[in-house]
C-alpha positions in Angstrom: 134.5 -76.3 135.8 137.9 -74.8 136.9 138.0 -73.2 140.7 138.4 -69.9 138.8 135.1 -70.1 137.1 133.5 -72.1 140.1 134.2 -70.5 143.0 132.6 -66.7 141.3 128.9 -68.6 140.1 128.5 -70.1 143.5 128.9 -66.7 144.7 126.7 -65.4 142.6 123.8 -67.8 143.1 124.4 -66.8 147.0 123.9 -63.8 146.4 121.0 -64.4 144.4 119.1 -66.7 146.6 119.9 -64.4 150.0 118.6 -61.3 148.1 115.5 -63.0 147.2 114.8 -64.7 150.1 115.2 -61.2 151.7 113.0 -59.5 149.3 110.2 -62.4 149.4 110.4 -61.8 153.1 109.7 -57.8 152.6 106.6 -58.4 149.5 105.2 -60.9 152.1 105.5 -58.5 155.3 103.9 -56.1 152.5 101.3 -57.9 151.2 100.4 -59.0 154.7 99.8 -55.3 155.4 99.4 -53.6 152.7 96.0 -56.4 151.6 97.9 -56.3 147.8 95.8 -57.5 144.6 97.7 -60.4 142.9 98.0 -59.2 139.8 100.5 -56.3 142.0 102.2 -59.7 143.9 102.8 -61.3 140.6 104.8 -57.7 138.8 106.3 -57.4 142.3 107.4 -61.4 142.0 109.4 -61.1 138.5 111.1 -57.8 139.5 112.4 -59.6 142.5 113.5 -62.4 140.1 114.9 -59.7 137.5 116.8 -57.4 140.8 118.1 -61.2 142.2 119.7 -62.4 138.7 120.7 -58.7 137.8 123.0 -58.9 141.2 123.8 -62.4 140.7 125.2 -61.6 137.3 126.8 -58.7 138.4 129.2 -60.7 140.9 129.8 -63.7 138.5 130.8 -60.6 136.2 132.9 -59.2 138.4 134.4 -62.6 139.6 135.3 -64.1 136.5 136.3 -60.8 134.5 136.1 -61.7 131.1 132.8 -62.9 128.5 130.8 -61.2 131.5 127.8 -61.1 129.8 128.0 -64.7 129.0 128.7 -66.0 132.9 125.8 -63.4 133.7 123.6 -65.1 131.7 124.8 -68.5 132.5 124.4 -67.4 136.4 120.7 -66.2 135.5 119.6 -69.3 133.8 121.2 -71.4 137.1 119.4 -69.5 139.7 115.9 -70.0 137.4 116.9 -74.1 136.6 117.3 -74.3 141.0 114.2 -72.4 141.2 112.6 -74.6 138.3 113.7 -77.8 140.0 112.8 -77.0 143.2 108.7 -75.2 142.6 108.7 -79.2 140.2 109.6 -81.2 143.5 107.5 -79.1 145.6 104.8 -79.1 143.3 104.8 -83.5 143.9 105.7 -83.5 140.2 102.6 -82.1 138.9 102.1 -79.9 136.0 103.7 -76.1 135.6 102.6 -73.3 134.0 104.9 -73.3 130.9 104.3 -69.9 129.8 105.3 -68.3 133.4 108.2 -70.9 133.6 109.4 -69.4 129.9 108.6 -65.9 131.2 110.3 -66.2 134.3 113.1 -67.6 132.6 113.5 -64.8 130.2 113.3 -62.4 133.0 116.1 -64.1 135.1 117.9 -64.5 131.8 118.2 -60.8 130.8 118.5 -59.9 134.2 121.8 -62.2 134.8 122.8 -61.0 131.3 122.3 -57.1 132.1 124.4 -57.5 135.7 127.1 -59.4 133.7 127.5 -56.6 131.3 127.2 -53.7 133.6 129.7 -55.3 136.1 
């Protein structure tokens, strides 16, 4: 990857990851108070994830400047294959849900994809 095309993603998956660590801190503070149902958590969960990779798209868009929509996505499907890794090591290895991985993954998809285009 050239510094040009570098430099904007990492930004973007900053972004990302700051926003949603931010957010998760504000559902959990919620949830704490608020004595939320977990079907609620869950919708609240993957519009965090869409909000996160709609931002994070939106600066790679803006970074990069040209096939927006296409970096967007790209940044989308990086901050879901960090969050994929990561829940995989945490979870010791184990078995995932494959149809809320696929789910999440379509949301941080069209989310990335959305921010690149509206950038």
């Amino acid at each position: 990857m050239e510094n040009g095309i570098a430099k904007p993603m990492l930004r973007s998956l900053l972004v990302s990851y700051v926003l949603s660590g931010i957010l998760l801190a504000v559902l959990a503070f919620a949830l704490y108070q608020l004595r939320l149902k977990e079907g609620q958590v869950n919708i609240m969960v993957y519009v965090i994830y869409f909000i996160t990779c709609f931002l994070g798209g939106r600066t790679a868009g803006k970074g990069i400047r040209q096939r927006r929509f296409f970096w967007g996505l790209l940044s989308g499907l990086a901050y879901f294959l960090v969050l994929f890794v990561v829940s995989w090591v945490m979870n010791k290895g184990g078995a995932m849900d494959m149809q809320r991985s696929l789910t999440v993954m379509g949301i941080c998809a069209v989310g990335g994809t959305l921010g690149g285009m509206l950038s």
